[in-house]
C-alpha positions as CSV (number, residue, x, y, z in Angstrom):
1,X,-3.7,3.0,37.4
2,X,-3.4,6.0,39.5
3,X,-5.2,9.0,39.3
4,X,-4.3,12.4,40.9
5,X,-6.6,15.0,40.6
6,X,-5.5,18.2,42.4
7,X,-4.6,16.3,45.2
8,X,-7.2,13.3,45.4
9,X,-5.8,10.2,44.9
10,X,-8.0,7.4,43.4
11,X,-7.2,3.9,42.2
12,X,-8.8,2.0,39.3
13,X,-7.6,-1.6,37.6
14,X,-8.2,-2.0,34.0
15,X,-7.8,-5.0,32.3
16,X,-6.8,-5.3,28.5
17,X,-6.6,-8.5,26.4
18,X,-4.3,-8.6,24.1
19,X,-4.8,-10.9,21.1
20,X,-1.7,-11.7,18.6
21,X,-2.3,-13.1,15.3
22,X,0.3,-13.8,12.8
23,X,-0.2,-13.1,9.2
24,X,1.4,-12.4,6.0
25,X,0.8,-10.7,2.6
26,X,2.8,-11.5,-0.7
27,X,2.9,-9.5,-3.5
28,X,3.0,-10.6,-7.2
29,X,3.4,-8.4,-10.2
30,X,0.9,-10.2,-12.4
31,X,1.8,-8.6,-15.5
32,X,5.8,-9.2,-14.9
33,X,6.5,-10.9,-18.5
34,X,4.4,-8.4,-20.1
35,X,7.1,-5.5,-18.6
36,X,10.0,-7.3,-19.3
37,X,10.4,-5.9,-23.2
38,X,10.9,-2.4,-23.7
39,X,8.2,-0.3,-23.5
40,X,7.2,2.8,-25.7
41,X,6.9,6.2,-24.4
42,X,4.0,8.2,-24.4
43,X,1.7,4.9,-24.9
44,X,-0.3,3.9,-21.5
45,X,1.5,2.1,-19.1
46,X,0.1,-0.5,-16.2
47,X,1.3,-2.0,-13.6
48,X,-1.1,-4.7,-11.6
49,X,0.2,-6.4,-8.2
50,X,-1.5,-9.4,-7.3
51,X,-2.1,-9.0,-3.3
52,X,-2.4,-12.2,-1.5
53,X,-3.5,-12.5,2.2
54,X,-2.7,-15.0,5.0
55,X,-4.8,-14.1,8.3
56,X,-4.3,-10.4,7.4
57,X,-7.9,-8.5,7.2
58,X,-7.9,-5.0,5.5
59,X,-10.4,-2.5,6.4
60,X,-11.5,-1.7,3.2
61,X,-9.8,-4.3,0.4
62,X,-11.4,-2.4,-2.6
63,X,-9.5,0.9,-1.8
64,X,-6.1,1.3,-3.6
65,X,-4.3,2.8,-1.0
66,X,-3.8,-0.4,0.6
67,X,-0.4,-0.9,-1.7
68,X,1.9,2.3,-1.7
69,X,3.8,2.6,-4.7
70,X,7.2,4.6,-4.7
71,X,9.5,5.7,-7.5
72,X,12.8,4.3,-6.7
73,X,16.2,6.6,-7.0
74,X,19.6,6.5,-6.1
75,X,18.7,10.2,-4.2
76,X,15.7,9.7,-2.6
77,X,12.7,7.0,-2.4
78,X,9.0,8.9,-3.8
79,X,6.2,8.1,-2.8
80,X,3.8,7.8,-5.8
81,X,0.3,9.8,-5.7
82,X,-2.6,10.0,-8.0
83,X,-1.7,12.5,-10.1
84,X,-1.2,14.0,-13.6
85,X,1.2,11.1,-14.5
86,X,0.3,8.2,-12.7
87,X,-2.9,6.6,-11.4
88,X,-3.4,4.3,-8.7
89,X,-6.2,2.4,-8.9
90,X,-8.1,-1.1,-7.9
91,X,-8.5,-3.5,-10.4
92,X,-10.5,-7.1,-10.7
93,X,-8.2,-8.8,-8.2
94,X,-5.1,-6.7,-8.1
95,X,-4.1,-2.9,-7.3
96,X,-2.7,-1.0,-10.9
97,X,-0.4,2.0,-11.0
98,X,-0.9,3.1,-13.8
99,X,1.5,5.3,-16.0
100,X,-0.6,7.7,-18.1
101,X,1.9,8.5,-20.5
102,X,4.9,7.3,-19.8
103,X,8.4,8.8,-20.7
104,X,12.2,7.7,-20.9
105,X,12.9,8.7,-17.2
106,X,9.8,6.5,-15.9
């Protein structure tokens, strides 16, 4: 690396390792046969992914922003927030959005 400061050259070597490591997550809803059957509106809603790791360390597994959840649409894909409607949250094992009263268009 070269340096040039106001006019004065200097010279320094740095070395950096690199390390690779190959990993892989798969998801799994783990409530998939429970969502299968029509659901009623307004009654409490959840949805819980199963998160399983292959040489893959997350910084902090308990938070629940480690799975983004988005709202699918032929305009536009949403990215879901804890909010009014829906809450994302960390479960025993899995990460839940939850759909606090759900309605026809959800």
């Amino acid at each position: 690396i070269y340096i040039d400061i106001d006019g004065d050259h200097s010279k320094c070597e740095v070395d950096v390792v690199i390390i690779l490591v190959e990993g892989s997550v798969t998801l799994k809803i783990e409530n998939e046969s429970d969502l299968m059957s029509p659901q009623k509106a307004g009654k409490k809603q959840s949805i819980k992914c199963d998160l399983d790791l292959d040489n893959v360390k997350l910084d902090d597994p308990k938070n629940p922003d480690n799975v983004n959840w988005y709202r699918i649409t032929d305009d536009v894909d949403e990215l879901l927030d804890d909010d009014d409607f829906v809450a994302i949250e960390r479960g025993r094992g899995t990460y839940n959005l939850v759909f606090k009263s759900p309605q026809v268009a959800d």
